[in-house]
KOLMI-29818 format. One record per atom (N, C-alpha, C, O): residue number from 1; x, y, z; chain; atom name; residue in three letters. Coordinates in Angstrom, 1 decimal. Layout:
// residues N
nr,u,v,w,kette,atom,rest
NUM,X,Y,Z,A,CA,ALA
...
END
This chain:
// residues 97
nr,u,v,w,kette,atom,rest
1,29.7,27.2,31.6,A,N,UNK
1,30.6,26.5,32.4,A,CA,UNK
1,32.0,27.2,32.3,A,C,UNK
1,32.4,27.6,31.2,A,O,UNK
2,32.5,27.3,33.4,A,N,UNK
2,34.0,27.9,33.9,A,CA,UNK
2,35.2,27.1,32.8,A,C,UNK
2,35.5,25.9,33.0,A,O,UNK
3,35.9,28.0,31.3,A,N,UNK
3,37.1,27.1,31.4,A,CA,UNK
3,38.4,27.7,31.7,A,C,UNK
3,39.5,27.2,31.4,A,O,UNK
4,38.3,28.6,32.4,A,N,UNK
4,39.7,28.9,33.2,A,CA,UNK
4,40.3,28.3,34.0,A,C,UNK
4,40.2,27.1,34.1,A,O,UNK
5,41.2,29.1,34.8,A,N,UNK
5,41.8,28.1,35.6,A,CA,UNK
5,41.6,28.2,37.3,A,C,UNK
5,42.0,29.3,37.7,A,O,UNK
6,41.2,27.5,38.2,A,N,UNK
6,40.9,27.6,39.5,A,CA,UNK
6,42.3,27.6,40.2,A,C,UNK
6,43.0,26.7,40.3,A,O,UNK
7,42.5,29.0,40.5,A,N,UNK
7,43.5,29.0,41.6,A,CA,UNK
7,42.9,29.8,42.7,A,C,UNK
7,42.1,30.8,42.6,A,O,UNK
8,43.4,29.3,43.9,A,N,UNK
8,43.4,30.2,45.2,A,CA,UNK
8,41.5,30.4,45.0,A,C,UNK
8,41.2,31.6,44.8,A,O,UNK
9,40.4,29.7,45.1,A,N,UNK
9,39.6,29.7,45.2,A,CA,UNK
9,38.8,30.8,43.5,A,C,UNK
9,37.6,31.2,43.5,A,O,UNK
10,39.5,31.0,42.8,A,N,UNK
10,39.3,32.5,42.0,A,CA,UNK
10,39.4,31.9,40.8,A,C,UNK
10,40.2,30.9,40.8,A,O,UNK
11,38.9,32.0,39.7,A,N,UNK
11,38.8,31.7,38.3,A,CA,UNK
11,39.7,32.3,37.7,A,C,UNK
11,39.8,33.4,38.4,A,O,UNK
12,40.6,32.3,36.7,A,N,UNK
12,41.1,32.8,36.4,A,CA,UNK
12,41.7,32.9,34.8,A,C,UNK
12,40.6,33.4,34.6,A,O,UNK
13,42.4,32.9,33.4,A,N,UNK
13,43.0,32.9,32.2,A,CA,UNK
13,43.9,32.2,33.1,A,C,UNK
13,43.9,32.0,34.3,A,O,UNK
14,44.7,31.8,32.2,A,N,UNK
14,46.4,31.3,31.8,A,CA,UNK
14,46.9,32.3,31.7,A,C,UNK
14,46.4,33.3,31.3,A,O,UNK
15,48.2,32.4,32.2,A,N,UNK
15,49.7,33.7,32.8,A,CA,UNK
15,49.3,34.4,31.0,A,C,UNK
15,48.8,35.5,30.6,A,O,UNK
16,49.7,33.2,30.5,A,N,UNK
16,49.9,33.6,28.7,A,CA,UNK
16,49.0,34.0,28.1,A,C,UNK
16,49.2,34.6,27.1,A,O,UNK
17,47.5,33.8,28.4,A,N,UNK
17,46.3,34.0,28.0,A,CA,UNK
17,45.9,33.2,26.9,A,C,UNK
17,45.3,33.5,26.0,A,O,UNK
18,46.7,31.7,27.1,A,N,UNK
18,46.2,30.9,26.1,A,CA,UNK
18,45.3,29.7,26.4,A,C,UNK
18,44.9,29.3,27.5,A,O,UNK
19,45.0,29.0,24.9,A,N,UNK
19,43.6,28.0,25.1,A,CA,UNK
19,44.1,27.3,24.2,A,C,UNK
19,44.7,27.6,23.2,A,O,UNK
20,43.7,26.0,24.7,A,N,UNK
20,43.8,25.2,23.1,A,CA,UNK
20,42.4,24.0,23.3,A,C,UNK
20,41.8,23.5,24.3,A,O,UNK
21,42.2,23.9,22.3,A,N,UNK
21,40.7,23.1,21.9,A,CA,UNK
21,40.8,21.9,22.6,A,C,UNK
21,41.8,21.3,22.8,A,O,UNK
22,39.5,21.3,22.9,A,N,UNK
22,39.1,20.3,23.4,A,CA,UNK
22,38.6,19.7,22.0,A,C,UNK
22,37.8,20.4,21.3,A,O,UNK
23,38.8,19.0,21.8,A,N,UNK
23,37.9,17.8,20.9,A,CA,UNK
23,36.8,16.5,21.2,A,C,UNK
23,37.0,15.7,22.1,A,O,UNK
24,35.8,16.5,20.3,A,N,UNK
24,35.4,14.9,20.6,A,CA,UNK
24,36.0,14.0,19.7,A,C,UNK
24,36.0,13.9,18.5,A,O,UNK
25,36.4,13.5,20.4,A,N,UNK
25,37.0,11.9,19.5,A,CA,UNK
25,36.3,11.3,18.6,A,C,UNK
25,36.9,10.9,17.5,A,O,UNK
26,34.9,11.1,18.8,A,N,UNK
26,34.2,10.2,17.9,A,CA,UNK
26,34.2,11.1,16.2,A,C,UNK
26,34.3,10.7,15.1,A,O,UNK
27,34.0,12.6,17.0,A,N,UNK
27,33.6,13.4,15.4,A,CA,UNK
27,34.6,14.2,14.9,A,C,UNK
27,34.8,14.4,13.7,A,O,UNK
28,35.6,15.1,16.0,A,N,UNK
28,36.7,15.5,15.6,A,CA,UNK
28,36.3,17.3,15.6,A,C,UNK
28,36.8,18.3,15.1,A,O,UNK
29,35.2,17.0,16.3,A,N,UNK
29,34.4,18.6,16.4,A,CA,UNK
29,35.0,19.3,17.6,A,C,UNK
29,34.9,19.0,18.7,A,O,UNK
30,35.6,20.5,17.2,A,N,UNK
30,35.9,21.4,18.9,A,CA,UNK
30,34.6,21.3,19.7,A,C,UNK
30,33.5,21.5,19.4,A,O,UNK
31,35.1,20.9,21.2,A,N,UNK
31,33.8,21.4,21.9,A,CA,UNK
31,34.0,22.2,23.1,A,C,UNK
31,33.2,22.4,24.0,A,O,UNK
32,35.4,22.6,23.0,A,N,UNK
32,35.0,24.3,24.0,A,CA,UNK
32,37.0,24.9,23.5,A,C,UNK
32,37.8,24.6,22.6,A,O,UNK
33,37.0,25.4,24.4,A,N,UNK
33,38.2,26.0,24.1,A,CA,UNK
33,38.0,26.1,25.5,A,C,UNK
33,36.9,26.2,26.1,A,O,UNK
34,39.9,26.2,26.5,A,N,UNK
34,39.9,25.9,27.9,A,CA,UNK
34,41.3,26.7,27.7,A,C,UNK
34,41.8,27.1,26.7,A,O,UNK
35,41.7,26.7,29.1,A,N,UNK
35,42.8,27.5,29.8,A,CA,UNK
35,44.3,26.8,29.3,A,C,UNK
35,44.5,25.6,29.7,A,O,UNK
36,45.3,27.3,28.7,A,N,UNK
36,46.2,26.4,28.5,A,CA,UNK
36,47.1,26.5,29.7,A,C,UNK
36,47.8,27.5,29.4,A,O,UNK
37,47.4,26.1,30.6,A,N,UNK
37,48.5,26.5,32.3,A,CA,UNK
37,50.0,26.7,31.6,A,C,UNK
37,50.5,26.1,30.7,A,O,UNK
38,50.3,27.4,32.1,A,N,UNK
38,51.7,27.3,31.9,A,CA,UNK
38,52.7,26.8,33.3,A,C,UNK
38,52.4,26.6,34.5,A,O,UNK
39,53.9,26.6,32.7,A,N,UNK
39,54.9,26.1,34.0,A,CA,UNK
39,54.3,27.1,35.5,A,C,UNK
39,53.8,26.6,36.5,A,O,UNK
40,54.4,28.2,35.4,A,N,UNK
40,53.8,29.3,35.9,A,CA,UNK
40,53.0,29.1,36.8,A,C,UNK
40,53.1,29.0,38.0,A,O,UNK
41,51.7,29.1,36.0,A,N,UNK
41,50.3,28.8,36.6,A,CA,UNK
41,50.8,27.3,37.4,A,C,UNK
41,50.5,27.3,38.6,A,O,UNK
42,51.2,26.6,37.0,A,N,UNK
42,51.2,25.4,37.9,A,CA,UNK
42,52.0,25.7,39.1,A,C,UNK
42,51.3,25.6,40.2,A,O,UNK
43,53.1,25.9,39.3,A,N,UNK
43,53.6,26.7,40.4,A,CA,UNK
43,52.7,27.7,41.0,A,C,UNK
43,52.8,27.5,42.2,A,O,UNK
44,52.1,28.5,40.8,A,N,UNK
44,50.9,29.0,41.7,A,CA,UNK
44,49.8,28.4,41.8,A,C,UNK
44,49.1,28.8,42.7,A,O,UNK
45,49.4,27.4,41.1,A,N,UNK
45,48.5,26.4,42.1,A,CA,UNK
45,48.6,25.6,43.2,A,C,UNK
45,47.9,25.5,44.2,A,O,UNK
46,50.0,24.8,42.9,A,N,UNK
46,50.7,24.5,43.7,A,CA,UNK
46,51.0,25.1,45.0,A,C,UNK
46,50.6,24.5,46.0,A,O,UNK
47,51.7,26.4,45.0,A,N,UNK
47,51.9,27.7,46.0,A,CA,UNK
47,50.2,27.8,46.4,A,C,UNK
47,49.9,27.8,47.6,A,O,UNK
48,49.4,27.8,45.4,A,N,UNK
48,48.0,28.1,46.5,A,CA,UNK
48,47.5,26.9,47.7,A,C,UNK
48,46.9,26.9,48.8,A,O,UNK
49,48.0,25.8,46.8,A,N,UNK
49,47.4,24.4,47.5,A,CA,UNK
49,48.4,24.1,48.6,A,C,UNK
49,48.1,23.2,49.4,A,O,UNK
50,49.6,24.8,48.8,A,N,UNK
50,50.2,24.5,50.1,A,CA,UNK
50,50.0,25.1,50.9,A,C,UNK
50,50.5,24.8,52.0,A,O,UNK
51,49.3,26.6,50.7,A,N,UNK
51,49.3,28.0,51.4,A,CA,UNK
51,47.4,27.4,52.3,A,C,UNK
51,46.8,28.1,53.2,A,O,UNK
52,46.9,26.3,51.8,A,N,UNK
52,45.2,26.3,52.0,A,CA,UNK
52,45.4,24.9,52.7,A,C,UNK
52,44.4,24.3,53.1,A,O,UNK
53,46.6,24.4,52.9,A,N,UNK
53,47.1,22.9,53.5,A,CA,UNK
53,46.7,22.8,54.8,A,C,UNK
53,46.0,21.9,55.3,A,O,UNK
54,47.2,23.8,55.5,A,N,UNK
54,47.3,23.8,56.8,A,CA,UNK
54,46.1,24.3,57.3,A,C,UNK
54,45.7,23.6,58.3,A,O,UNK
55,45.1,25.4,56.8,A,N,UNK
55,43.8,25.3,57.1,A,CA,UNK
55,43.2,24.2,57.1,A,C,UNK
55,43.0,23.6,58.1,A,O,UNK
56,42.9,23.6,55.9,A,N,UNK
56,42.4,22.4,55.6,A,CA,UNK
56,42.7,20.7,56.7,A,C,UNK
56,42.0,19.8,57.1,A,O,UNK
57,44.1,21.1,56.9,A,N,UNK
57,44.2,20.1,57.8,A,CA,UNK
57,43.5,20.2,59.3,A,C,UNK
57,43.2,19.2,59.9,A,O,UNK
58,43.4,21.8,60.1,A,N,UNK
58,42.7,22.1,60.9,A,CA,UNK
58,41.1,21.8,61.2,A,C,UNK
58,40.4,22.0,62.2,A,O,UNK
59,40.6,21.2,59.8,A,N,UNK
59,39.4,21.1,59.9,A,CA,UNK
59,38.5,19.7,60.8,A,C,UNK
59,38.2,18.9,59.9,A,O,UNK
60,38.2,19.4,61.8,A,N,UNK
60,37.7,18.4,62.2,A,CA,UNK
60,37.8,17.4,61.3,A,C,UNK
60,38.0,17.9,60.2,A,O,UNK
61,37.8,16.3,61.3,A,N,UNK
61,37.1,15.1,60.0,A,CA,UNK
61,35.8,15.1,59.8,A,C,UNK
61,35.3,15.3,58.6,A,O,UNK
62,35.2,15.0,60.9,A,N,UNK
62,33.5,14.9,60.9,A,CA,UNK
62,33.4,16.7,59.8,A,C,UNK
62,32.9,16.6,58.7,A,O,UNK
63,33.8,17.6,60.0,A,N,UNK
63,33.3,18.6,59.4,A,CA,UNK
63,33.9,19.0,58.2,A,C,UNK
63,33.5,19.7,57.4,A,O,UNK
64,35.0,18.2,58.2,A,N,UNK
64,35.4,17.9,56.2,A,CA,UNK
64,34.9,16.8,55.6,A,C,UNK
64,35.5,16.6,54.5,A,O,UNK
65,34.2,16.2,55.9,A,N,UNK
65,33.2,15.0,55.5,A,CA,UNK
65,32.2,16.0,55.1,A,C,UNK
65,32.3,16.3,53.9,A,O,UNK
66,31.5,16.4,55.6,A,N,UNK
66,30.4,17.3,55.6,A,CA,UNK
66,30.6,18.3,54.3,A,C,UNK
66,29.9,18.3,53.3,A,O,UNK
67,31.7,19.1,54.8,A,N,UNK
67,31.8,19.7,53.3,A,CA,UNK
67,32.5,19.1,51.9,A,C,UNK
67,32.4,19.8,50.9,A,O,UNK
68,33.0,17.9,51.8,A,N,UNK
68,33.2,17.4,50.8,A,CA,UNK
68,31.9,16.4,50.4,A,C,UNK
68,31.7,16.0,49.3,A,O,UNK
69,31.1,16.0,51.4,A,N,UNK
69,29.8,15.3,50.6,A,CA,UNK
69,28.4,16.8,50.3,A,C,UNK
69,27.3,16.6,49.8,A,O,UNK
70,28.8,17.6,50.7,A,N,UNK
70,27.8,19.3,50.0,A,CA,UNK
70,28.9,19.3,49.0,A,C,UNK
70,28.3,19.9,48.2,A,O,UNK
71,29.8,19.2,48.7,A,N,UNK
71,30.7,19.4,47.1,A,CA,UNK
71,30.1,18.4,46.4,A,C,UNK
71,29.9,18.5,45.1,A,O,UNK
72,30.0,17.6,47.2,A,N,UNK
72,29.3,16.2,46.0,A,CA,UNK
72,27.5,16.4,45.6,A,C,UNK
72,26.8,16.4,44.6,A,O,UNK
73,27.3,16.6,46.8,A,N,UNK
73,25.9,16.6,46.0,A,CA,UNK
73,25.3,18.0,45.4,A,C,UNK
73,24.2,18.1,45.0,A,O,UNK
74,26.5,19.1,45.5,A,N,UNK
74,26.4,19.9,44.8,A,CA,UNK
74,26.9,19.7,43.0,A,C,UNK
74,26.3,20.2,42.1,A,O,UNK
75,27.5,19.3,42.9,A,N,UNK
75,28.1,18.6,41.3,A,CA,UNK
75,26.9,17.5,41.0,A,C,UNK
75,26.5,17.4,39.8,A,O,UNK
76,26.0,16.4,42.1,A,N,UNK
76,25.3,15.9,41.2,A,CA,UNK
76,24.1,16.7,41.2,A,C,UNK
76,23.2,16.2,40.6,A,O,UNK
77,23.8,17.7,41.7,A,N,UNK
77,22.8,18.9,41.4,A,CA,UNK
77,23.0,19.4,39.7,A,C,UNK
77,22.2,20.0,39.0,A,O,UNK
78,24.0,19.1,39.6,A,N,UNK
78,24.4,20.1,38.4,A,CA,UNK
78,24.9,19.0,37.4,A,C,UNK
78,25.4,19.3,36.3,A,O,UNK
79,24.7,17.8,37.7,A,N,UNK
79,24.8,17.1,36.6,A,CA,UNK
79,24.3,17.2,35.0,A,C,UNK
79,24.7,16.9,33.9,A,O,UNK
80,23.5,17.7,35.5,A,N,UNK
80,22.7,18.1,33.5,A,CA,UNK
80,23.2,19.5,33.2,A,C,UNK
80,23.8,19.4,32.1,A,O,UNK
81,23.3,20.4,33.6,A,N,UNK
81,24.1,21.3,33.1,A,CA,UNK
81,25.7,20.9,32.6,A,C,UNK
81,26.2,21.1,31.5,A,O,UNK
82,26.3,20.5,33.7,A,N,UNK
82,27.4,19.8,33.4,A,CA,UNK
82,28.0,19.2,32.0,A,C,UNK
82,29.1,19.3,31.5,A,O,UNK
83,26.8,18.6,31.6,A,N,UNK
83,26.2,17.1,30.7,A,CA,UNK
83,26.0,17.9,29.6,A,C,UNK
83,26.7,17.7,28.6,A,O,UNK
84,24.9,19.0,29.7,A,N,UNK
84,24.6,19.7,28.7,A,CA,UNK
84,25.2,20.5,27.6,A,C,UNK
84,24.7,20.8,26.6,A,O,UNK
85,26.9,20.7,28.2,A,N,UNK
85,28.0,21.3,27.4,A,CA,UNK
85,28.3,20.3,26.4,A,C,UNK
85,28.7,20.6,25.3,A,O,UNK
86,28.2,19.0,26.9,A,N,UNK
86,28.6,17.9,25.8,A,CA,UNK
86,27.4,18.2,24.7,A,C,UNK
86,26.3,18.7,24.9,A,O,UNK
87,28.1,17.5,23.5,A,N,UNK
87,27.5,16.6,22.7,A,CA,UNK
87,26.9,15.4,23.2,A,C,UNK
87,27.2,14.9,24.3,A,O,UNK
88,26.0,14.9,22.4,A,N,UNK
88,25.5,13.3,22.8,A,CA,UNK
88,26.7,12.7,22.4,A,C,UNK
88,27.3,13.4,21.7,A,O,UNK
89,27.6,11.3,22.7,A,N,UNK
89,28.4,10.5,22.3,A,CA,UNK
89,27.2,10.2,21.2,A,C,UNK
89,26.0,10.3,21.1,A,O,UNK
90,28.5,9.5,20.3,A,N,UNK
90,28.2,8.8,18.8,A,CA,UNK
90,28.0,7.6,19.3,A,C,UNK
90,28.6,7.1,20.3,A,O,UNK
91,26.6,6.8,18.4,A,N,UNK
91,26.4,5.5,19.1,A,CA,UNK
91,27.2,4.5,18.2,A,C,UNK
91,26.8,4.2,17.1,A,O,UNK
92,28.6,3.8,18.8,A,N,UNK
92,29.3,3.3,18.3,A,CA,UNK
92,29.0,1.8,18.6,A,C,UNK
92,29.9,1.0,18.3,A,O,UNK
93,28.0,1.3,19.0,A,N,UNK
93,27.4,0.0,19.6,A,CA,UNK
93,26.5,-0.8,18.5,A,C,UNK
93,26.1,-1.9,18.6,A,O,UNK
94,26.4,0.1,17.1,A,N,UNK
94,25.5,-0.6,16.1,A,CA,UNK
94,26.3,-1.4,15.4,A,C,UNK
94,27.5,-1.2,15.4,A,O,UNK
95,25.9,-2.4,14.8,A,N,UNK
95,26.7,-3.3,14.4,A,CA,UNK
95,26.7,-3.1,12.6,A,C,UNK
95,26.0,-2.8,11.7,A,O,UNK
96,27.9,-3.4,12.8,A,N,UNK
96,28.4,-2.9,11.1,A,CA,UNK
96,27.8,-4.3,9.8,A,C,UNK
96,27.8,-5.5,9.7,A,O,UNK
97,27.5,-2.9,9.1,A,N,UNK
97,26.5,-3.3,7.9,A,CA,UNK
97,27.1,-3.8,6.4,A,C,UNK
97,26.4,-4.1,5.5,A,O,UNK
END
């Protein structure tokens, strides 16, 4: 799985080339290392998301319906992979002894 950063359609590092850890809460275990954005990077996402505005708004409705429900059932295609980067959650539901 991608942990960079999505700009302008393109994967990409951080300006700085930094990461900082993801944790699980329950155990306190790293579970990936991801893109840290800088002021930077957010201003060019931004600059990309207003530069893709005006296309986007040209698009029919009926035909951005269309491709935002193929974005969806492409993500639950990929649900188990997705899923699979995790850990199992800690079963916090047993009752204390």
């Amino acid at each position: 799985m991608e942990k960079g950063l999505l700009i302008a359609g393109r994967w990409r590092p951080a300006t700085a080339d930094a990461t900082f850890a993801v944790y699980d809460p329950a155990t306190g275990r790293t579970l990936c290392e991801v893109a840290d954005a800088t002021p930077d990077d957010g201003a060019t996402a931004l600059d990309a998301a207003h530069a893709a505005q005006a296309d986007w708004a040209a698009v029919p409705p009926r035909r951005g319906a269309g491709i935002l429900r193929r974005a969806r059932n492409l993500l639950l295609e990929r649900v188990e992979e997705f899923a699979s980067d995790r850990p199992e959650p800690a079963n916090t539901a047993e009752p204390a002894q």
